[in-house]
DOVEX-785412 format. One record per residue: residue number from 1; residue in one letter; x, y, z of N, C-alpha, C in turn. Coordinates in nm, 4 decimals, padded with zeros to 6 digits. Atoms other than C-alpha are relative to their C-alpha. Layout:
// DOVEX-785412
atom i=NUM	aa=a	neast=X	nnorth=Y	nup=Z	caeast=X	canorth=Y	caup=Z	ceast=X	cnorth=Y	cup=Z
...
//
This chain:
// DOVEX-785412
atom i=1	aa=x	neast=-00.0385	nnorth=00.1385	nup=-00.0112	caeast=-10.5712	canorth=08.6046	caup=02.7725	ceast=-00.1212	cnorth=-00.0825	cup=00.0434
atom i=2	aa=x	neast=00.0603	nnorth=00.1100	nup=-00.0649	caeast=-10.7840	canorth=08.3222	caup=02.7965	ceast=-00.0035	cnorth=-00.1007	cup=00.1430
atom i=3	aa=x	neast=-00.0649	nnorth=00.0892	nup=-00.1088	caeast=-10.8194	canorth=08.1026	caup=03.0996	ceast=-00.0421	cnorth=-00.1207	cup=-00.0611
atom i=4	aa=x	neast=00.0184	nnorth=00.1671	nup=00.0433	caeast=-10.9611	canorth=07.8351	caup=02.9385	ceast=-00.0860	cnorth=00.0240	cup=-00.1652
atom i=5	aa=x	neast=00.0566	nnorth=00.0671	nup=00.2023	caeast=-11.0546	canorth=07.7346	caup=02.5369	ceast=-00.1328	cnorth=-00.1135	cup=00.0492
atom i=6	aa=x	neast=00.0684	nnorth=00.0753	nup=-00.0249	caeast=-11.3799	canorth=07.5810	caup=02.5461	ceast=-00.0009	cnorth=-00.1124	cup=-00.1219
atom i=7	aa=x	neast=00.0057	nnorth=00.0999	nup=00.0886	caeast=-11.4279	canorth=07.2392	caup=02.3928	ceast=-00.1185	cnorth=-00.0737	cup=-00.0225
atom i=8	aa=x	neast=00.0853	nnorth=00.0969	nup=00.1029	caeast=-11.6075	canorth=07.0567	caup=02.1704	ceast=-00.0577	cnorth=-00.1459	cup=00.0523
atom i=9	aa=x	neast=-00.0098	nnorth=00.1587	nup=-00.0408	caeast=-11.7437	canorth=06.6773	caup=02.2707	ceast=-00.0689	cnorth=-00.0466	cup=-00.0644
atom i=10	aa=x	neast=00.0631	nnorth=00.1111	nup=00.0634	caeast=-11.8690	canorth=06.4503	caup=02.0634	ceast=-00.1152	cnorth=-00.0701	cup=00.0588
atom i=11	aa=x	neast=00.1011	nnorth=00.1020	nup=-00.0586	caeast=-12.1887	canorth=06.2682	caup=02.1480	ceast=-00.0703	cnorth=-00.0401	cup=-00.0366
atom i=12	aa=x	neast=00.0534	nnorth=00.1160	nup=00.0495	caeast=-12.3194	canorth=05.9720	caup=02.0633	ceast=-00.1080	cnorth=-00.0052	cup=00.0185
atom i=13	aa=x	neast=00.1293	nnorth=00.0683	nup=-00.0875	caeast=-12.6955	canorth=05.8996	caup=02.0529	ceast=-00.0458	cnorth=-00.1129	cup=-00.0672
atom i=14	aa=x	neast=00.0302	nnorth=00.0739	nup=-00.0015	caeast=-12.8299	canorth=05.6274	caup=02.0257	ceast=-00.1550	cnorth=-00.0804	cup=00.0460
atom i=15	aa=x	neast=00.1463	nnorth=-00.0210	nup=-00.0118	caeast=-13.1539	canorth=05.4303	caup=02.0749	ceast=-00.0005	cnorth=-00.0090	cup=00.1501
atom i=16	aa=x	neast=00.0304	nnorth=00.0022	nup=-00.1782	caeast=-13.0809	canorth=05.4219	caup=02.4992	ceast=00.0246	cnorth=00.1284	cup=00.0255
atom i=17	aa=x	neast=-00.0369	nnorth=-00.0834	nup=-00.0436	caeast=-12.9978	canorth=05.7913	caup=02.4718	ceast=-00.1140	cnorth=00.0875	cup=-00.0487
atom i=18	aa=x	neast=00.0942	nnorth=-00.1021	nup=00.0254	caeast=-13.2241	canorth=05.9737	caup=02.2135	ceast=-00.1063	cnorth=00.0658	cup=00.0729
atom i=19	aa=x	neast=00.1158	nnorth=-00.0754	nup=-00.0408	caeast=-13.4930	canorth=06.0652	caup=02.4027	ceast=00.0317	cnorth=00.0495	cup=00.1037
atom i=20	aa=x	neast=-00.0533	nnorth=-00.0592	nup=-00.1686	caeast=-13.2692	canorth=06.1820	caup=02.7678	ceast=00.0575	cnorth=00.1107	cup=-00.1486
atom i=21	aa=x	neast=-00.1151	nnorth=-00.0809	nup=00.0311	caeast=-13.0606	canorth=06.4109	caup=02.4782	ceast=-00.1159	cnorth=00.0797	cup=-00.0760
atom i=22	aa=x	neast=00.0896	nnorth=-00.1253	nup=00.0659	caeast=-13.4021	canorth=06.5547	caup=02.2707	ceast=-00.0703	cnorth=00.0627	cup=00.1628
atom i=23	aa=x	neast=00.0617	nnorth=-00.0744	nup=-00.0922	caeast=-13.5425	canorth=06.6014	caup=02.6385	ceast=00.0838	cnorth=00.1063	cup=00.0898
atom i=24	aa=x	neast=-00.1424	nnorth=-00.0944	nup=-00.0565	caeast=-13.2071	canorth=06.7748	caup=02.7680	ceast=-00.0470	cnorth=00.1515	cup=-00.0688
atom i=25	aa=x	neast=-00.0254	nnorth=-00.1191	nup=00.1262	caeast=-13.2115	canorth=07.0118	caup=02.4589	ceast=-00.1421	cnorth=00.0907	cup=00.0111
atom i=26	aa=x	neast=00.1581	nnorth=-00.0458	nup=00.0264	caeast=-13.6411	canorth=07.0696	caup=02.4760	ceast=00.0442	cnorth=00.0769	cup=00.1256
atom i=27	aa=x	neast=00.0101	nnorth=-00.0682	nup=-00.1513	caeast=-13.6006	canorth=07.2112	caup=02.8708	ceast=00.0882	cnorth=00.0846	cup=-00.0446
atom i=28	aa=x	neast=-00.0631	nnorth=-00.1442	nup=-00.0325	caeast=-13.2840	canorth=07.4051	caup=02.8072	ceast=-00.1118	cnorth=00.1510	cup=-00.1080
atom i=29	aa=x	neast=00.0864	nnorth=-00.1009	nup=00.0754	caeast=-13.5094	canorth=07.5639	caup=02.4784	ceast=-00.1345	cnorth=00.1063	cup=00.1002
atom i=30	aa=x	neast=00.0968	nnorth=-00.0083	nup=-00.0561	caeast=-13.8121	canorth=07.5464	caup=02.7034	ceast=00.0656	cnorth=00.0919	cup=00.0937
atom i=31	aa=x	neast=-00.0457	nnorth=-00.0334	nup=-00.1330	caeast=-13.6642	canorth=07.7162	caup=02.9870	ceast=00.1202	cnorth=00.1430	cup=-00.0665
atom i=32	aa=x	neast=-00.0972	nnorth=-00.1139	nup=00.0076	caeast=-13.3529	canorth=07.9323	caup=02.8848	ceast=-00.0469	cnorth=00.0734	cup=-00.1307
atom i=33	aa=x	neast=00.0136	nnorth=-00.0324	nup=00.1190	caeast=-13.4440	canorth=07.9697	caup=02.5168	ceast=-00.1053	cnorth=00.0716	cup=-00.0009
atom i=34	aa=x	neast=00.1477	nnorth=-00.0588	nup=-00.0056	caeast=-13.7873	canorth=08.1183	caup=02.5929	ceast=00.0874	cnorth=00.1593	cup=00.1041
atom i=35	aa=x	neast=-00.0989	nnorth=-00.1059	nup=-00.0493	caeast=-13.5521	canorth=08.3933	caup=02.8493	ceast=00.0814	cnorth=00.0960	cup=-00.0828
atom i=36	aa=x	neast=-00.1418	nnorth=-00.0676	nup=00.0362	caeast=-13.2948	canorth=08.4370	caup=02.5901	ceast=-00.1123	cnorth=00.0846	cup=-00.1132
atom i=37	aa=x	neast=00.1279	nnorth=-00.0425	nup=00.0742	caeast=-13.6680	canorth=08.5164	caup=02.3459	ceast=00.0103	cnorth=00.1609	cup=00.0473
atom i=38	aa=x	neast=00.0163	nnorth=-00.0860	nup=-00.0650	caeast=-13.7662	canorth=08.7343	caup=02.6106	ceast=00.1072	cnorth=00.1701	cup=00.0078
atom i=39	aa=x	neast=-00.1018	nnorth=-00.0781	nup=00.0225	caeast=-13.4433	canorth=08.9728	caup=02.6323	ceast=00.0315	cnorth=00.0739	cup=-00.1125
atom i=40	aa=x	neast=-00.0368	nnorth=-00.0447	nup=00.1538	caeast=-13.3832	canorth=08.9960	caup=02.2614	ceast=-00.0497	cnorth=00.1654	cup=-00.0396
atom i=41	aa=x	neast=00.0177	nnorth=-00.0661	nup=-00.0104	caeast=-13.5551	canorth=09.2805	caup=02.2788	ceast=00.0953	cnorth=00.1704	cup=00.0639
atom i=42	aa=x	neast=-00.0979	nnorth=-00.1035	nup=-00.1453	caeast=-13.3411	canorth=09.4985	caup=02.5441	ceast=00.1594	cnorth=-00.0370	cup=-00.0808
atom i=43	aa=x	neast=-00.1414	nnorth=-00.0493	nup=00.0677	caeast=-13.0614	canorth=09.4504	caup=02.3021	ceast=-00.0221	cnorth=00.1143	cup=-00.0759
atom i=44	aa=x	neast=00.0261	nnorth=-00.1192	nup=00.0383	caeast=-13.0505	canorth=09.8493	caup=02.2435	ceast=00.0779	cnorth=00.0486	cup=00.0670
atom i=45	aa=x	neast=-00.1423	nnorth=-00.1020	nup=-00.0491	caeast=-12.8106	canorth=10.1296	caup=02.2436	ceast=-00.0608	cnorth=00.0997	cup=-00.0151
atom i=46	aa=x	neast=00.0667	nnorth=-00.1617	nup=00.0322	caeast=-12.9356	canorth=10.4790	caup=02.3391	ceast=00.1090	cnorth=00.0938	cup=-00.0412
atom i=47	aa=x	neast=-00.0933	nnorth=-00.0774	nup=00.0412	caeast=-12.7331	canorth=10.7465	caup=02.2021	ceast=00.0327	cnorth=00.0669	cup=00.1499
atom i=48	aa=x	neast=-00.0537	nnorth=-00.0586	nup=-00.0718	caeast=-12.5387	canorth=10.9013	caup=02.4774	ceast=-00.0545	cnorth=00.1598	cup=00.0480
atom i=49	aa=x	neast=00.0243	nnorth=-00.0997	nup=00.0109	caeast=-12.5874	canorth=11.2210	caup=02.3569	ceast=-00.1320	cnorth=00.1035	cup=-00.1123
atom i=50	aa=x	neast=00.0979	nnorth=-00.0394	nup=00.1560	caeast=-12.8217	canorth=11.4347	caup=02.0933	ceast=00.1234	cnorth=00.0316	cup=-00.1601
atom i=51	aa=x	neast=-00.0712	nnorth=-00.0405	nup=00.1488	caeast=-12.5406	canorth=11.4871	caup=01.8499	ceast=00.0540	cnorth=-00.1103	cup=-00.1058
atom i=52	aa=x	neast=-00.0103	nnorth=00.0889	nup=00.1220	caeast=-12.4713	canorth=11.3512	caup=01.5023	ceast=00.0874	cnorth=-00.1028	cup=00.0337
atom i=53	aa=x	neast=-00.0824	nnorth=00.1258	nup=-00.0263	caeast=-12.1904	canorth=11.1038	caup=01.6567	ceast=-00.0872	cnorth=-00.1127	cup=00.0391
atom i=54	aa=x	neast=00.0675	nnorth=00.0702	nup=-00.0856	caeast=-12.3624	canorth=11.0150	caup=01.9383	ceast=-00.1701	cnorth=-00.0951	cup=-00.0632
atom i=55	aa=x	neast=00.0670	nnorth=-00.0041	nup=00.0831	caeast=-12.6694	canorth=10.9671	caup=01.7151	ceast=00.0339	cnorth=-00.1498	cup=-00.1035
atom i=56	aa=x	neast=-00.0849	nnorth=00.0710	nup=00.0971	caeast=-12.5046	canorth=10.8129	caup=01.4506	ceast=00.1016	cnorth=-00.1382	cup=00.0630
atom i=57	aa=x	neast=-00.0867	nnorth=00.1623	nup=-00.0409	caeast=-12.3385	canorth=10.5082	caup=01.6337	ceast=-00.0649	cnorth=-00.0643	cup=00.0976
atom i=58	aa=x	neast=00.1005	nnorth=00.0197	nup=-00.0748	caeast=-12.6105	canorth=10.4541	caup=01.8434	ceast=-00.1362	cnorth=-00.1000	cup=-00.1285
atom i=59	aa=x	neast=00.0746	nnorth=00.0519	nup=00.0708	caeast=-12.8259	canorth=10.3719	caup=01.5286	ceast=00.1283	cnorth=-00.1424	cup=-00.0649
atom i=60	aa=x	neast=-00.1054	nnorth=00.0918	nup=00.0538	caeast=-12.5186	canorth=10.1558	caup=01.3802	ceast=-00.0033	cnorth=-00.1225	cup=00.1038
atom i=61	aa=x	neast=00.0258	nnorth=00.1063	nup=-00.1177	caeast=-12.4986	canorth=09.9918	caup=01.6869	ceast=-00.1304	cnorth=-00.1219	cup=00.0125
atom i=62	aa=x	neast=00.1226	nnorth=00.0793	nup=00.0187	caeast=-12.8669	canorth=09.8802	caup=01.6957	ceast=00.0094	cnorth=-00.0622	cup=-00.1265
atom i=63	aa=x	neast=00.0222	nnorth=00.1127	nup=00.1369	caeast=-12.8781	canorth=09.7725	caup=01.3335	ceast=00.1151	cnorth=-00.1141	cup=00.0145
atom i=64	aa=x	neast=-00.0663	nnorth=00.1048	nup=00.0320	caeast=-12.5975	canorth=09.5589	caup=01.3796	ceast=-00.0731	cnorth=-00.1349	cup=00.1751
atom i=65	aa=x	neast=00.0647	nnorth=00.1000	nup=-00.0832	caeast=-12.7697	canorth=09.4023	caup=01.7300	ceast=-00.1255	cnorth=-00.0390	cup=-00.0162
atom i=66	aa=x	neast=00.1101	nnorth=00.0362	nup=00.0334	caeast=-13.1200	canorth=09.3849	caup=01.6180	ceast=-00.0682	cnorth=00.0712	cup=-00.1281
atom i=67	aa=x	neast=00.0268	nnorth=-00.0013	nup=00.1347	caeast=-13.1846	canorth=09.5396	caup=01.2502	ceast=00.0096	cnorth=-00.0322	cup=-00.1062
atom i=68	aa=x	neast=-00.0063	nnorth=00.0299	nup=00.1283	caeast=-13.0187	canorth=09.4219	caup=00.9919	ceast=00.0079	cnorth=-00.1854	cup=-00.0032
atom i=69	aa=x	neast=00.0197	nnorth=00.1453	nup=00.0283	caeast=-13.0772	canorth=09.0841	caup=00.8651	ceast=00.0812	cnorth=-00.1046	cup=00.0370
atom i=70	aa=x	neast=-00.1034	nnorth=00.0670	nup=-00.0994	caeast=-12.7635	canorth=08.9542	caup=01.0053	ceast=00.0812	cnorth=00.0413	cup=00.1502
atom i=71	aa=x	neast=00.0169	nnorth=-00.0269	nup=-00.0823	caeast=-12.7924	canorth=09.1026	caup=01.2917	ceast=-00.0161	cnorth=-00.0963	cup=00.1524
atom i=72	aa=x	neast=-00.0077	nnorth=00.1304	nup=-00.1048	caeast=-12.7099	canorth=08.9317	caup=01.6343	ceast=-00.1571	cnorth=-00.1060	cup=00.0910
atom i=73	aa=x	neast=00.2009	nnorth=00.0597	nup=-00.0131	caeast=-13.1405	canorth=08.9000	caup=01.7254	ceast=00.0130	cnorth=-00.1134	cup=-00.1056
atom i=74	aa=x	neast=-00.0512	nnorth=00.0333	nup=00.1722	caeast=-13.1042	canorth=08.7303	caup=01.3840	ceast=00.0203	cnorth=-00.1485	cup=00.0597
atom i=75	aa=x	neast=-00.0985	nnorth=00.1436	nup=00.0122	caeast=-12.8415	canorth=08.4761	caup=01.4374	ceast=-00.0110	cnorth=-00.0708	cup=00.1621
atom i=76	aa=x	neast=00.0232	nnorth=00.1052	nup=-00.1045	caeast=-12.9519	canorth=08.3982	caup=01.8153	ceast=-00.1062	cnorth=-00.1110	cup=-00.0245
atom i=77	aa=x	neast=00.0738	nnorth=00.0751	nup=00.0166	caeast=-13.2803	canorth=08.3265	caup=01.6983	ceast=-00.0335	cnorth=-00.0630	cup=-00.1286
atom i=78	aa=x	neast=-00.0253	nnorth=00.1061	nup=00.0807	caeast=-13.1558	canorth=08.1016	caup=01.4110	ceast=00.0506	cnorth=-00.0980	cup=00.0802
atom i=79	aa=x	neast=-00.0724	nnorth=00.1257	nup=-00.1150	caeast=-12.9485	canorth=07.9022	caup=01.7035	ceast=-00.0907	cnorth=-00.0130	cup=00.0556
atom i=80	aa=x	neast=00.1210	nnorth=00.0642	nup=-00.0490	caeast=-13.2785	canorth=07.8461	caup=01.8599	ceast=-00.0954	cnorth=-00.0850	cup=-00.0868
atom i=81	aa=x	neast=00.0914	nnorth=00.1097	nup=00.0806	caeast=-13.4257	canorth=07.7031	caup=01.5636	ceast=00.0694	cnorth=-00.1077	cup=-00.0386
atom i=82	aa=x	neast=-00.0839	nnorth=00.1060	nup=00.0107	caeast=-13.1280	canorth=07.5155	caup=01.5178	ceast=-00.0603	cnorth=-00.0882	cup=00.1074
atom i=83	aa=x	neast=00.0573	nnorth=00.1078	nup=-00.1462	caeast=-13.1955	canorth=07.3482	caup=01.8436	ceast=-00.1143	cnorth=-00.0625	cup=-00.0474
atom i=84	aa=x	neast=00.1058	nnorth=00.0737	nup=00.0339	caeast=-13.5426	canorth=07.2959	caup=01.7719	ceast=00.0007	cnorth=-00.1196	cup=-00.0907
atom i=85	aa=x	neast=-00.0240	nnorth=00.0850	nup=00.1325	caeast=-13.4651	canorth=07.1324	caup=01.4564	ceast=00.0548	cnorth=-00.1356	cup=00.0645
atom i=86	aa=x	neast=-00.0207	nnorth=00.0780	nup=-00.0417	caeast=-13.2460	canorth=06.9193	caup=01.6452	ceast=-00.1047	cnorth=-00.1339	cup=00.0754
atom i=87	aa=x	neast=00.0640	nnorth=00.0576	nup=-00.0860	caeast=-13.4929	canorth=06.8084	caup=01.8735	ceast=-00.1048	cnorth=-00.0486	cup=-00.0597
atom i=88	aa=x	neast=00.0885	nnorth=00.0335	nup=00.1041	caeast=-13.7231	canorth=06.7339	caup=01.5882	ceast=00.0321	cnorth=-00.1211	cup=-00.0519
atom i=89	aa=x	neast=-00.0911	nnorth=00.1137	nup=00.0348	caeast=-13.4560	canorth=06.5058	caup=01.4482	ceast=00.0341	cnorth=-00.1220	cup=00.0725
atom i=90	aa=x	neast=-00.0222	nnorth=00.1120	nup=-00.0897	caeast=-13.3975	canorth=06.3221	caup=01.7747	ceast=-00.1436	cnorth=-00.0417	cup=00.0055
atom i=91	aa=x	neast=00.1023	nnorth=00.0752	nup=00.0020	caeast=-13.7340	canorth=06.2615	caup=01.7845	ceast=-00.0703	cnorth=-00.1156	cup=-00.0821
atom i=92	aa=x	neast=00.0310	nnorth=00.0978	nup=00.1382	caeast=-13.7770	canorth=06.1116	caup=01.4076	ceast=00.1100	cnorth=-00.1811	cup=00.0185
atom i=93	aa=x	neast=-00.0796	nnorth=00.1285	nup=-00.0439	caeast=-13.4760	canorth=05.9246	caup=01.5177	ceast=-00.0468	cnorth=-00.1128	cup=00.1564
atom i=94	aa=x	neast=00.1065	nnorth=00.0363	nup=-00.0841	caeast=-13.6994	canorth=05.8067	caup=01.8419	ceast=-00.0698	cnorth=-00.1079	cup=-00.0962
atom i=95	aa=x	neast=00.1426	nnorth=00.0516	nup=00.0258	caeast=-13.9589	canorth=05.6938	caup=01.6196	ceast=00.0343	cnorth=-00.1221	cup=-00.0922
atom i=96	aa=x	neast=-00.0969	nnorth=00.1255	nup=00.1084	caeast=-13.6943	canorth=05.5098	caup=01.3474	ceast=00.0351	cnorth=-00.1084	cup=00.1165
atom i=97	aa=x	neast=-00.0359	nnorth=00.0514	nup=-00.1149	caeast=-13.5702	canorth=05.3312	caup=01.6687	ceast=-00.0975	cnorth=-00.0930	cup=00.0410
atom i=98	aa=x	neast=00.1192	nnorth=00.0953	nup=-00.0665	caeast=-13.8970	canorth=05.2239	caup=01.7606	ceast=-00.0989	cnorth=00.0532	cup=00.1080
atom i=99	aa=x	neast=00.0474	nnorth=-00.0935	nup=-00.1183	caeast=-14.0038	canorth=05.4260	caup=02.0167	ceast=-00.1312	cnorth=00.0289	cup=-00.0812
atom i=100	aa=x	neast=00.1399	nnorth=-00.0130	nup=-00.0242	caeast=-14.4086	canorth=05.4657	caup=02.0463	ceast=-00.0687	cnorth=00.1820	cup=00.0285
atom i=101	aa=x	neast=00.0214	nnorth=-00.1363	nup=00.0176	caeast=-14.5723	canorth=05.8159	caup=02.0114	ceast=-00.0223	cnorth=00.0191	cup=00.2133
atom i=102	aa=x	neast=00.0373	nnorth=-00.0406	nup=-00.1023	caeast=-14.6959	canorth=05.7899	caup=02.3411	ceast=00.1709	cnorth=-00.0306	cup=00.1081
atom i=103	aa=x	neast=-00.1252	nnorth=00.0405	nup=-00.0305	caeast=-14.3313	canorth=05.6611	caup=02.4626	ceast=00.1086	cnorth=00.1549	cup=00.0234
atom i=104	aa=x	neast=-00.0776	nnorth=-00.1326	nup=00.0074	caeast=-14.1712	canorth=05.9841	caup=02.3125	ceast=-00.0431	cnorth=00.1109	cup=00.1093
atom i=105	aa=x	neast=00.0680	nnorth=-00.1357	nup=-00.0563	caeast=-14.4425	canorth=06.2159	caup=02.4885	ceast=00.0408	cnorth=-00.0666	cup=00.2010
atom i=106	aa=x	neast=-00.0464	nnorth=00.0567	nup=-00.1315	caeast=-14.3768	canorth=06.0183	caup=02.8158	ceast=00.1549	cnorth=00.0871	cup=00.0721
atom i=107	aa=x	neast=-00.1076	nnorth=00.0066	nup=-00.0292	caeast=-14.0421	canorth=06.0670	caup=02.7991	ceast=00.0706	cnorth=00.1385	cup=00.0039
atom i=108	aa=x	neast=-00.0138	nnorth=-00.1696	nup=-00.0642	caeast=-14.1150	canorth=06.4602	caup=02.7722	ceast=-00.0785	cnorth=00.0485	cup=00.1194
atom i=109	aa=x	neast=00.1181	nnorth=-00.0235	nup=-00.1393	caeast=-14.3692	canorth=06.4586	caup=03.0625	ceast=-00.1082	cnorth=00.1049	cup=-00.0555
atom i=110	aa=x	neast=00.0938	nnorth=-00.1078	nup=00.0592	caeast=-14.5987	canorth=06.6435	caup=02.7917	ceast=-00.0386	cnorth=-00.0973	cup=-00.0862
atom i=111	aa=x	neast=00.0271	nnorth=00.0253	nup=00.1433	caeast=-14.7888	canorth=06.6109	caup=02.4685	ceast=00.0966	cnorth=-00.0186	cup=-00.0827
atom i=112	aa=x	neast=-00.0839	nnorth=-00.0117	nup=00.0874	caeast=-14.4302	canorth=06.6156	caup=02.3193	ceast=00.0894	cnorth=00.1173	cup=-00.0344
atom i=113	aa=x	neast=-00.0980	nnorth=-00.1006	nup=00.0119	caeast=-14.1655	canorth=06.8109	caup=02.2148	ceast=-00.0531	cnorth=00.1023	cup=-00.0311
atom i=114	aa=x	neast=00.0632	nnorth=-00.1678	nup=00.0129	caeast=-14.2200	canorth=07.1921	caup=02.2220	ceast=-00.1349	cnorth=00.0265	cup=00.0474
atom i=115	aa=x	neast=00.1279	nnorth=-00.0496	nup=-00.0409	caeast=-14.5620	canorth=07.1646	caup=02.4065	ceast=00.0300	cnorth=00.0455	cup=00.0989
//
């Protein structure tokens, strides 16, 4: 049983928001997304045992967490490029807006997004 259904929210950006919602998104990347990088790795299943089961679902296991092309390594770090992408987008939308190169980078306390 569930205790709670997580939800969805809608959110608006706009030109008083874009750059608090690409700098939200850059830190969690910057920060968790570089962690969740890190880990990807240590998704691994040792076989239990030496025998053909143990063996044998141990390799299944791994290919489906980090070998095969759709593999969960895979599809986290497609949701990280998603993000990025995003934050690419809020930025173009920044710049459609009006917003100043040096404005945007300000408003990451860097050279800009992803530095």
């Amino acid at each position: 049983e569930l205790a709670s259904i997580p939800q969805t929210q809608n959110i608006t950006v706009n030109r008083d928001n874009v750059l608090k919602a690409a700098k939200i998104i850059q830190d969690a990347l910057d920060n968790e997304g570089q962690q969740i990088r890190a880990n990807l790795p240590m998704l691994h299943v040792i076989a239990p045992g030496a025998d053909q089961i143990s063996v044998a679902a141990a390799q299944a296991w791994n290919d489906r967490l980090t070998g095969d092309a759709d593999s969960y390594s895979v599809r986290v770090e497609q949701y990280l490029q998603t993000l990025q992408t995003l934050v690419d987008n809020l930025v173009t939308s920044a710049q459609q807006y009006g917003y100043s190169d040096q404005q945007i980078a300000d408003a990451f306390g860097t050279a800009g997004p992803g530095a």
